[in-house]
C-alpha positions as CSV (number, residue, x, y, z in Angstrom):
1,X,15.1,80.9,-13.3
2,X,16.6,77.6,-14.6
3,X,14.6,74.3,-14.2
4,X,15.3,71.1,-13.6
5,X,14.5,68.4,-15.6
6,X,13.5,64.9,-15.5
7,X,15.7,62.9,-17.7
8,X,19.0,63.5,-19.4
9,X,21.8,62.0,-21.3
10,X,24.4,64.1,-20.9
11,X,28.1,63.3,-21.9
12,X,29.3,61.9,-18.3
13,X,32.5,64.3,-17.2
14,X,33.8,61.2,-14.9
15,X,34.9,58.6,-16.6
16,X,32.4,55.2,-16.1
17,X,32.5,51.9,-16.9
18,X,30.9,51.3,-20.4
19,X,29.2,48.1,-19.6
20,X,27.0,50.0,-16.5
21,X,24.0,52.3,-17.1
22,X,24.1,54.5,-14.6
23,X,20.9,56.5,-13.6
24,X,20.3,58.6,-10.8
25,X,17.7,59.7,-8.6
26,X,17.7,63.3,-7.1
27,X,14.8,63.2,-4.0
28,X,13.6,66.7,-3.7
29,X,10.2,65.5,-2.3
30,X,10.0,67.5,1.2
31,X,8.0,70.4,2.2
32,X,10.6,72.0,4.3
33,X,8.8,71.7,7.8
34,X,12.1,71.9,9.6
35,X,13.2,75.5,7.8
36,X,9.6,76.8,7.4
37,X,9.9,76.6,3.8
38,X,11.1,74.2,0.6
39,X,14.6,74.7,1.3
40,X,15.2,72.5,-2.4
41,X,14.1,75.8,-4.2
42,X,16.5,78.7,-2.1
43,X,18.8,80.0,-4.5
44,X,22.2,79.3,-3.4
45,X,25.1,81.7,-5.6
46,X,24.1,81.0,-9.3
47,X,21.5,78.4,-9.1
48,X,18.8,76.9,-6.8
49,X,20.0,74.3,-4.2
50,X,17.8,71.3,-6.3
51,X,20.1,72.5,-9.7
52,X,23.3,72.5,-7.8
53,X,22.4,68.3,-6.9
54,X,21.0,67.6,-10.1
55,X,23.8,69.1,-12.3
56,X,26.3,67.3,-10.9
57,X,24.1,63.7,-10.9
58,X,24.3,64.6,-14.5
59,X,27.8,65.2,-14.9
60,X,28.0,61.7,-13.9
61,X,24.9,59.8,-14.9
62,X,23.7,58.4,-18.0
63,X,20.0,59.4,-17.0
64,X,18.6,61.4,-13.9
65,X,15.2,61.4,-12.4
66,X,14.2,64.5,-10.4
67,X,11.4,64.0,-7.6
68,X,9.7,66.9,-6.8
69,X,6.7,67.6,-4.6
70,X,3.4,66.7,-6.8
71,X,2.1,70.1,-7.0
72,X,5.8,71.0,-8.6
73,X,5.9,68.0,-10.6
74,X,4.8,69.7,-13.8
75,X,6.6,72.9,-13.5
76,X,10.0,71.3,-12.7
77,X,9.8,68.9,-15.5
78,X,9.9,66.4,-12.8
79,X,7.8,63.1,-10.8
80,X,5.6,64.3,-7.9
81,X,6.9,62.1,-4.8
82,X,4.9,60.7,-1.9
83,X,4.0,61.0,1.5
84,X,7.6,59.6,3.0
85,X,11.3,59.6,1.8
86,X,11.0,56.2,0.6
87,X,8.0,56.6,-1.3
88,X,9.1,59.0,-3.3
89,X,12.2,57.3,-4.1
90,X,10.1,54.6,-5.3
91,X,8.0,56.8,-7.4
92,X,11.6,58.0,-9.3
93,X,12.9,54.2,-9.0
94,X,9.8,53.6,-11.4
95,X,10.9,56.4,-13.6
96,X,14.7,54.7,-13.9
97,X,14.8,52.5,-17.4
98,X,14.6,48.6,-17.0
99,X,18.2,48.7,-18.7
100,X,19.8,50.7,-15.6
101,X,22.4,48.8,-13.6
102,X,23.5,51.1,-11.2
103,X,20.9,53.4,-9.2
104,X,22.2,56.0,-7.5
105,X,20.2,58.2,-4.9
106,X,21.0,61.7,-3.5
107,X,19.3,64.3,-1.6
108,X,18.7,67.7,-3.6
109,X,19.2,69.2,-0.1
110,X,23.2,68.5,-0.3
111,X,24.0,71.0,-3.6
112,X,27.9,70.5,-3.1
113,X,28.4,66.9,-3.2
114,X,31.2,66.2,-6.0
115,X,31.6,64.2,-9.3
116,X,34.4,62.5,-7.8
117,X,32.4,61.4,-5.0
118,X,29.7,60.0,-7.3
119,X,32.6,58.4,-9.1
120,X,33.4,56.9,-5.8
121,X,30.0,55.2,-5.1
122,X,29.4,54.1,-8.0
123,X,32.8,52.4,-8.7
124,X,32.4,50.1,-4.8
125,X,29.1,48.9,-6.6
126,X,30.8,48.4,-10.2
127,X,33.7,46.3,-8.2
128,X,30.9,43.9,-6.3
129,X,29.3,45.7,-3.9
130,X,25.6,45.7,-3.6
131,X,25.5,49.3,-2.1
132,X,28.2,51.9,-1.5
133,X,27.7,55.0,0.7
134,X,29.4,58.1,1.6
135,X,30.9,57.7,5.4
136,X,32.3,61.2,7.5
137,X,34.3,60.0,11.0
138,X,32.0,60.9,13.9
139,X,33.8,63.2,16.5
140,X,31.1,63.4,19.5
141,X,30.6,60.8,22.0
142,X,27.1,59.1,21.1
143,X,24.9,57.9,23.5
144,X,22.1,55.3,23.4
145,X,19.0,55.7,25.2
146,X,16.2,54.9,26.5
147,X,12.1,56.1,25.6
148,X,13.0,57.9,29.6
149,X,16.3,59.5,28.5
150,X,18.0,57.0,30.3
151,X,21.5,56.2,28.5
152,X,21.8,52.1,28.0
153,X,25.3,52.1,25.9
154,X,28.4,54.3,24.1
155,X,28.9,52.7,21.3
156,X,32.6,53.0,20.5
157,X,33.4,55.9,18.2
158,X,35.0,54.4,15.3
159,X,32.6,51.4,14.8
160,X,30.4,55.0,13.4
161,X,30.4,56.9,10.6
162,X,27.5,59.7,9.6
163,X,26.4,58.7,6.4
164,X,25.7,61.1,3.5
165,X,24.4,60.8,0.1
166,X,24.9,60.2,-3.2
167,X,24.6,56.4,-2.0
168,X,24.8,54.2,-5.4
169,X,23.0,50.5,-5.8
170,X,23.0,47.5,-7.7
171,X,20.0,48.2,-9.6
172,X,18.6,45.3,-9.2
173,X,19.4,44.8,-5.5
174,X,17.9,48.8,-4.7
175,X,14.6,47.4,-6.9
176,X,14.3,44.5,-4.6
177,X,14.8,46.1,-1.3
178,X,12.2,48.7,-2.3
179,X,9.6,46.2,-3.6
180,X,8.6,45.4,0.2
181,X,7.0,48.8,0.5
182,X,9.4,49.3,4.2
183,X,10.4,52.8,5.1
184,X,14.2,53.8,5.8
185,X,15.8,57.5,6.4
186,X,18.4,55.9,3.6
187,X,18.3,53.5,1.3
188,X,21.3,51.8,2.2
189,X,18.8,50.2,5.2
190,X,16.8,48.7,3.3
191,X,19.1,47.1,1.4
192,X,20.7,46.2,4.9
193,X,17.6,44.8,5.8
194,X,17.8,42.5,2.9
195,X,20.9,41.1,4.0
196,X,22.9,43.3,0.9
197,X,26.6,44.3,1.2
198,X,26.6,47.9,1.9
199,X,30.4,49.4,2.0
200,X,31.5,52.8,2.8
201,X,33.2,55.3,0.7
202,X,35.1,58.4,2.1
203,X,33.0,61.3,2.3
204,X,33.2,65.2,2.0
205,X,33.0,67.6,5.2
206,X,31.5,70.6,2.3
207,X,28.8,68.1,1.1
208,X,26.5,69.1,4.0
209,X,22.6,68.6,4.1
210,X,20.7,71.9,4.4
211,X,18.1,71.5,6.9
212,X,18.3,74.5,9.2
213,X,18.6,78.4,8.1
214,X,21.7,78.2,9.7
215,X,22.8,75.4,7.1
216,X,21.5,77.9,4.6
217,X,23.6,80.6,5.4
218,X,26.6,78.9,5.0
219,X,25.9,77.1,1.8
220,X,25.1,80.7,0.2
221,X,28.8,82.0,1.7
222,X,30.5,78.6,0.3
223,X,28.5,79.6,-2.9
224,X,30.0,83.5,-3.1
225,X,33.7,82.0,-1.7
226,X,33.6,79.7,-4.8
227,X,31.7,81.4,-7.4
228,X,29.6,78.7,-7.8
């Protein structure tokens, strides 16, 4: 069973501006209460779902930072995360060098996202934005409601997009947002709260989050289709 480990310094296979260091984060924090079990650790074709995210952060990265549940911490070679999503980003965020420039966070829970869309996120941030996230077009209607279930507005479809991860930062401006001790289900708003820049990249319809068996299933018949 391969492992992951906490940092590397691998030869980045997309090309990256030589003036950023580029670290990344890869949250693999959660229990799993949703699927009934750590879904970071299913194996999914070759390799677990948490070494499909953080091979590719490292294809891409100068250093990553793998955040593991704390009893896993030592066994993975990895930080043990907190109670919440954005505490345990901020336990890796202290793992990242003072010399990074550009942070990037992504969910060990989407194994398929691509170098090239890395590439993407972190190249909005190189060229001035503070953040830079991966957007996919929504296709329902969404409704707003009420704490009675009572609909108050339909927000117009293409003012939405559902973010995914990786989602890269300014390091200094991700530091910042995250020194407030707030809480988020992204990053991205928390910068947003700070006032930051956040743009949105294109993102991919094959770099789904695993959350239900369901989500499972069809990662592991992507995996045999592609032989990865």
């Amino acid at each position: 069973m391969s492992h992951v480990r906490r940092t590397v310094l691998p030869s980045p296979v997309v090309s990256l501006n030589e003036t950023e260091n580029v670290w990344t984060i890869v949250v693999a924090g959660g229990s799993g209460s949703r699927m009934g079990r750590a879904k970071q650790y299913e194996q999914v074709g070759s390799r677990r779902v948490i070494d499909h995210a953080a091979d590719v952060a490292r294809s891409v990265s100068n250093g990553v930072v793998v955040v593991v549940p704390p009893a896993d911490a030592s066994s993975e070679g990895g930080v043990a995360g907190g109670a919440t999503r954005s505490e345990s980003v901020r336990a890796g965020l202290a793992a990242v060098p003072a010399e990074a420039t550009i942070v990037c966070v992504h969910d060990a829970v989407r194994p398929f996202a691509s170098a090239q869309l890395f590439a993407a996120v972190i190249r909005a941030v190189r060229d001035g934005a503070d953040a830079a996230v991966p957007g996919i077009a929504v296709t329902d209607t969404i409704k707003r409601i009420d704490a009675d279930n009572v609909v108050v507005g339909t927000p117009a479809r293409a003012t939405l997009v559902a973010v995914q991860t990786p989602q890269a930062f300014r390091a200094s401006v991700l530091r910042a947002a995250h020194r407030s001790g707030s809480e988020a289900t992204d990053d991205a708003a928390l910068v947003e709260l700070c006032g930051g820049r956040v743009v949105v990249v294109p993102g991919e319809v094959s770099n789904r989050k695993i959350t239900h068996l369901e989500d499972l299933a069809w990662a592991r018949e992507l995996a045999e289709k592609e032989g990865r």
